[in-house]
N, C-alpha and C positions, 0 to 999 in steps of 0.2 A: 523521827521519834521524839516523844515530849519528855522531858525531863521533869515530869512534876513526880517522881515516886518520895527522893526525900520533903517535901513538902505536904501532900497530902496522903491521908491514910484511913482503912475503914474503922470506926467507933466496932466495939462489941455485937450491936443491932444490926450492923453492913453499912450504916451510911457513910458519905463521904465526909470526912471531916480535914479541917484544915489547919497545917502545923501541929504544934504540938498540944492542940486546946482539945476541945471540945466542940466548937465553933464549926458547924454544917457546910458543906461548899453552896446549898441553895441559899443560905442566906447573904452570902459574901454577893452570889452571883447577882443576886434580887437589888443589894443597895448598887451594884454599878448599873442594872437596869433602870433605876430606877434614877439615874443621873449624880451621884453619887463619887465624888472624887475618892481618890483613893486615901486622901487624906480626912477626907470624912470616916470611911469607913475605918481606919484605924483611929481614931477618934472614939468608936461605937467599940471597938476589939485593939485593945492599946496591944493587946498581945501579940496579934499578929504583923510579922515581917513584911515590908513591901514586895519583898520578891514572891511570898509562900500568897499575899493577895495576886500576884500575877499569877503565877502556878495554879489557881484558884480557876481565872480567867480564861488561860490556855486549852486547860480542860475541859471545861463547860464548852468552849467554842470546837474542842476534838470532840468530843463525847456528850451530848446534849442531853439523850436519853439517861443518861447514867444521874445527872444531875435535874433534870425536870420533875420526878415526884412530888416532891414536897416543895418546888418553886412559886404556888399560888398561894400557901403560905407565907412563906418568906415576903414574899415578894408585899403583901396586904401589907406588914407587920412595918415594911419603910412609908409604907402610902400614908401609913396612919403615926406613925412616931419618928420628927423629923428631930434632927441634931440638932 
């Protein structure tokens, strides 16, 4: 069983959002795709926790479809605006 429930949560709209922000789990997921330390990405989201980025991870890797909709954007939006 994953323990990501205190960590990620659905926004208003249903999407998956991560900790206590705002911050989508497709875009978390897209900067580690995209090679992406985890210290980058908290660089990019100082808000978020190293653990609630892991929980982030965990999830995407159980539940794929849950996080794939909106991943080809996310995912552009690193290709194109590096840290």
């Amino acid at each position: 069983m994953l323990h990501t429930e205190k960590h990620l949560h659905r926004a208003i709209d249903g999407t998956l959002v991560v900790g206590e922000s705002q911050i989508r789990i497709d875009e978390v997921v897209a900067a580690f795709r995209e090679g992406k330390s985890i210290g980058k990405v908290r660089e990019r989201y100082p808000s978020l926790k190293e653990n609630e980025l892991r929980a982030a991870i965990d999830y995407a890797t159980y539940d794929p479809d849950d996080v794939m909709p909106n991943y080809q954007v996310a995912s552009s939006y690193w290709r194109y605006h590096e840290l």
